[in-house]
N, C-alpha and C positions, 0 to 999 in steps of 0.2 A: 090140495092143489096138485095134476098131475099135468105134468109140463111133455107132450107126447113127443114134440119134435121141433124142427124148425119148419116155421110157415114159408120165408120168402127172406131176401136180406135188402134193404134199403139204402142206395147209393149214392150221398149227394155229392151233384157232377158239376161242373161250370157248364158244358152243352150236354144236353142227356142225348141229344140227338146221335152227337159225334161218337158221343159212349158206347152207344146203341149200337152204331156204324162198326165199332170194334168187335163188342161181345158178340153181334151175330154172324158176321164177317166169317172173324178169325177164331171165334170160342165156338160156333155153331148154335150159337141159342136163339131162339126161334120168337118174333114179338107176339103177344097176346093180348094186350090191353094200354092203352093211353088213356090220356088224361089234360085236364090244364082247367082255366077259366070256363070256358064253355060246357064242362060236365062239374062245375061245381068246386075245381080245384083253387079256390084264391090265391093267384099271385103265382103260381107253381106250373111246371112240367114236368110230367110224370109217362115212364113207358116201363112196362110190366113185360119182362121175359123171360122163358122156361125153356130148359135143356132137360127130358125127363122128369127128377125132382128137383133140380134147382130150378129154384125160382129166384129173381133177381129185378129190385123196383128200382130204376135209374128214376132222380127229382132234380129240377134244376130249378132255381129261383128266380122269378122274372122281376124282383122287385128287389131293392139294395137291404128293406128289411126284412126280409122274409129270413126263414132259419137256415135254408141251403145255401141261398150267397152267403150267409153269416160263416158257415160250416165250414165251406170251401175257399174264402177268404183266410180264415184261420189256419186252416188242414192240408187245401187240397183237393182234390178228387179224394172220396174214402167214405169208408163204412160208418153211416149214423144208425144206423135202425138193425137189432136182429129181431125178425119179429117168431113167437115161439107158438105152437098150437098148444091149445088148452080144451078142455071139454066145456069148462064155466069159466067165462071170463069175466065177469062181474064179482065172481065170488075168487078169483086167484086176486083179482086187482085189490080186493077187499083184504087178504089174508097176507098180502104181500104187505098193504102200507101195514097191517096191526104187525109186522116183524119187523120193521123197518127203512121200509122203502118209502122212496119220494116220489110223490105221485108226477103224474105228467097230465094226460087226456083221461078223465074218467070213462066209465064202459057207452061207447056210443052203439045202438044194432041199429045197420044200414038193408034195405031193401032191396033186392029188384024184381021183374017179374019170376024170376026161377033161384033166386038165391038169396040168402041169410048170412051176415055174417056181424056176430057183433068184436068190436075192439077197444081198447084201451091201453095206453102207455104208462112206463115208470122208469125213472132214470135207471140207466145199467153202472155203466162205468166212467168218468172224464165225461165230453160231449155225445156218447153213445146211448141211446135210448133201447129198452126192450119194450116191443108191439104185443102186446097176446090178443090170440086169432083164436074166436070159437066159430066153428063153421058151422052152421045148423041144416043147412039146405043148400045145394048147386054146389058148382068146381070148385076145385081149388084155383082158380086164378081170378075169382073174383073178390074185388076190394074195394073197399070207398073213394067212389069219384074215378074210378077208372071204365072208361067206355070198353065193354069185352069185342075183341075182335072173332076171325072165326076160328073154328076150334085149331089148336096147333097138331101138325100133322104126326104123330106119335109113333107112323110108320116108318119117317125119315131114321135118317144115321142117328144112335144116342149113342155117343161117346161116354158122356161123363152120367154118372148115377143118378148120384146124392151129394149135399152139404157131410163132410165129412168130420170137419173140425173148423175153429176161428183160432188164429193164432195173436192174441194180443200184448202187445208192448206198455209195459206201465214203468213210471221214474222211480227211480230209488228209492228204497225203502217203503213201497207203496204195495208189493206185492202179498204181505201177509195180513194184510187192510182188504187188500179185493178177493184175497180168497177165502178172507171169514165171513164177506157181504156175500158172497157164493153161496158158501156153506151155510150162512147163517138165517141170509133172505130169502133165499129160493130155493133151500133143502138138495143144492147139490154138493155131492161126496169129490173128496178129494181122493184121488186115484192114483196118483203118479208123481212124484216130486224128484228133481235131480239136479244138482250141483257141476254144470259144461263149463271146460276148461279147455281152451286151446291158443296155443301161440301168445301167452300171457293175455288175452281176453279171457272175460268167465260172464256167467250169466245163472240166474237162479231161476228154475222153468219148474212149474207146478200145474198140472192139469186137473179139472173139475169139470162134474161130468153130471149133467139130469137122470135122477133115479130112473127114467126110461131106457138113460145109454145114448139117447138121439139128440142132443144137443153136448158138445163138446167144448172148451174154449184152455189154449195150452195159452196161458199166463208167464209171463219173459219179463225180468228183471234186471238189470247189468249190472254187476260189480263194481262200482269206481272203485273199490282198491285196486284194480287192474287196468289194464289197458283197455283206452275206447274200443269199441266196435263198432258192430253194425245196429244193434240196439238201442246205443248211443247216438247212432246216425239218423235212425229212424225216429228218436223222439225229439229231436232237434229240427229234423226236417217237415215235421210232421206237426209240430209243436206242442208237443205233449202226448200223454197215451193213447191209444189207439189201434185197430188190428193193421197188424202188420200183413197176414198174408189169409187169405180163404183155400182151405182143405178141401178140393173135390175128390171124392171116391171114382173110382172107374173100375168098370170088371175086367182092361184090358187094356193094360198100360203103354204097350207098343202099337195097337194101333190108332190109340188116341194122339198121342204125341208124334207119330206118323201124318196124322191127318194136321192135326194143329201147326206145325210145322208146314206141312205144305200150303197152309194159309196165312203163313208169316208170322207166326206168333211165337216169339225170340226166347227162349232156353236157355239158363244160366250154364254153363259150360264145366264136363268134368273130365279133371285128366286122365290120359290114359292107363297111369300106371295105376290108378284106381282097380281096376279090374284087375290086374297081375296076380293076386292073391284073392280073390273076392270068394270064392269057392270053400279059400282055407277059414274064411273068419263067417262068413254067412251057411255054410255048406253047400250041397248041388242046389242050383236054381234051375226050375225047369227053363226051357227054352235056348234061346241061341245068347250065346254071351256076348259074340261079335255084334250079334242087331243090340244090346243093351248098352255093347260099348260105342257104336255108332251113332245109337238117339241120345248118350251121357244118363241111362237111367240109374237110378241109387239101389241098392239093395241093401237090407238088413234085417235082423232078427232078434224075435223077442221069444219068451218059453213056448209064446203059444202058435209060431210061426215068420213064417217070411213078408217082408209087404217090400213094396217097390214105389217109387216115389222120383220127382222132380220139382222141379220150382220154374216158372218163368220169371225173365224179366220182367219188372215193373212197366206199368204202358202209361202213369205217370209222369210229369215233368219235375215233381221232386223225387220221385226215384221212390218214393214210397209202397203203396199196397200192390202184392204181388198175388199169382196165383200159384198153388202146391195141387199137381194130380198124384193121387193116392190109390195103387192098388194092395189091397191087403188078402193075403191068401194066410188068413189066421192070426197074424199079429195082430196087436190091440195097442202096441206105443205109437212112439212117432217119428223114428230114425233117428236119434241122439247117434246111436252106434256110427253114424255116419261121419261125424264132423270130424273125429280126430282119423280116419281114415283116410277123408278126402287131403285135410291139410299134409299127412305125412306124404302120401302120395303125387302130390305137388311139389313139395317140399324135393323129393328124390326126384322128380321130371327136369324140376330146374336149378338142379346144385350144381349143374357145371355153371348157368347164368352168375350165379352169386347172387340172386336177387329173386326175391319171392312177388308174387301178382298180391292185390288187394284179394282177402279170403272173407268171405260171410261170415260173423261171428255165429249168427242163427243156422244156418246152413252149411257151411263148411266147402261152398262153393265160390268158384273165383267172380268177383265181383266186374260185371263188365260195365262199363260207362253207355 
């Protein structure tokens, strides 16, 4: 089974419309395909959108038992589906239940006049399903039941890349359960594990990665011997595990967040004194500090380089799934280095206050209402 990437991620919305209205809006992602009753979709709306390589399926359930109201009732707005390309899907579906997976949809191949694609699901994690996509013939943005619109303009602005990473939230004690079904079902390698600690919160973070390297998912754990966080907040809000945040890569971190910003889309906020010493503990970072320290961008480092990084605020009404753009110039973590950083640096902004802001357990950024 060779699991080459991810195909597309699957979003169930209470209006996919409204979703829709957001992510193209203010994210710049461009629609290519819908769906519902009328092309075969029972009970469902469906609208299929691409930013370069991200691909992004908004579902919304037109019926009280369909599985997206059910989702969203439960959840939220949030992430049900990552769906992953495959070369054989019938034979990954096959190779995955003899190791131990549960199946879902067995291999269906759907038609059209120019394209091939066959699919089939198997439970992931909690309510999260994984899709595998064999493409045989035609784009990539064609999918079952989805009417293709015209091709999307590929000339416009591409800010954001690729799917970079999934960052998911699982309850206590749950974490060395989901990353042996990682390891164990789907032959991905555990890469990364680390032990965050800040402001008496902690958290147990292990990343697993597909022998390709194209499919990522950093795995988040809280401590209850410690102080609640935002981890805590996230599985309480969320009701249970779940991704908490989507990783987009971008080759160009200030002018994406440049752009995204001038189309309202809200930025968790970093203090200033963050930057004061950024140089001593990350070393030179090309560019202008002042614009990094004006957009709140992160920097850190790992052996094998620098990456820069942000988080928006949630567009959620439980505060839940957020977005992280990601540029990497050679790092291959995922900015731990960050959190006790940002918190001291907050810490020192506001010690004449006497009083510290809400901090991100996961991020290390000040939490805004």
């Amino acid at each position: 089974m060779d699991i080459r990437g991810i195909d597309h991620i699957e979003l169930y919305v209470g209006d996919a419309r409204q979703a829709a209205f957001y992510f193209g809006n203010a994210v710049g992602m461009r629609l290519c395909g819908q769906g519902g009753p009328e092309t075969g979709l029972t009970g469902q709306r469906s609208l299929l959108l691409r930013h370069a390589g991200v691909r992004l399926l908004l579902t919304s359930g037109l019926t009280a038992d369909h599985p997206a109201a059910a989702y969203v009732r439960r959840h939220g707005d949030g992430i049900a589906v990552v769906a992953m390309e495959v070369d054989d899907a019938a034979g990954a579906y096959s190779e995955l239940l003899a190791r131990g997976a549960t199946g879902g949809t067995p291999p269906t191949t759907v038609t059209s006049a120019d394209a091939e694609v066959v699919v089939a699901e198997v439970d992931g994690f909690a309510d999260v399903r994984h899709r595998l996509v064999e493409r045989r013939r035609g784009g990539p943005d064609f999918l079952p039941g989805l009417a293709e619109l015209p091709p999307v303009d590929d000339t416009a602005e591409n800010l954001l890349a690729e799917i970079d990473h999934l960052a998911v939230c699982v309850p206590p004690g749950q974490l060395a359960e989901t990353v042996r079904g990682y390891r164990e079902v789907f032959g991905f390698a555990e890469i990364f594990h680390e032990y965050v600690e800040v402001d008496g919160q902690a958290m147990n973070s292990t990343v697993v990665q597909s022998r390709s390297g194209r499919v990522t998912l950093v795995l988040l754990e809280p401590d209850t011997t410690r102080r609640a966080g935002q981890i805590d907040a996230f599985l309480t809000q969320h009701a249970g595990a779940g991704v908490q945040h989507l990783g987009l890569r971008t080759d160009d971190i200030v002018e994406a967040v440049t752009a995204l910003r001038q189309r309202g889309v809200g930025f968790a906020r970093t203090p200033a004194a963050y930057y004061d010493d950024l140089e001593t503990r990350v070393g030179r970072v090309d560019g202008s500090l002042d614009r990094l320290r004006e957009l709140g961008v992160l920097v850190d480092r790992d052996h094998d380089g620098q990456l820069l990084q942000i988080f928006t605020e949630s567009m959620h009404v439980r505060r839940t799934l957020f977005l992280e753009l990601i540029e990497r110039r050679g790092a291959r973590t995922f900015g731990s280095g960050n959190i006790k950083a940002l918190y001291e640096a907050k810490e020192r902004e506001l010690a004449v206050a006497g009083a510290l802001p809400a901090v991100s357990a996961a991020t290390g950024q000040e939490v805004t209402a």
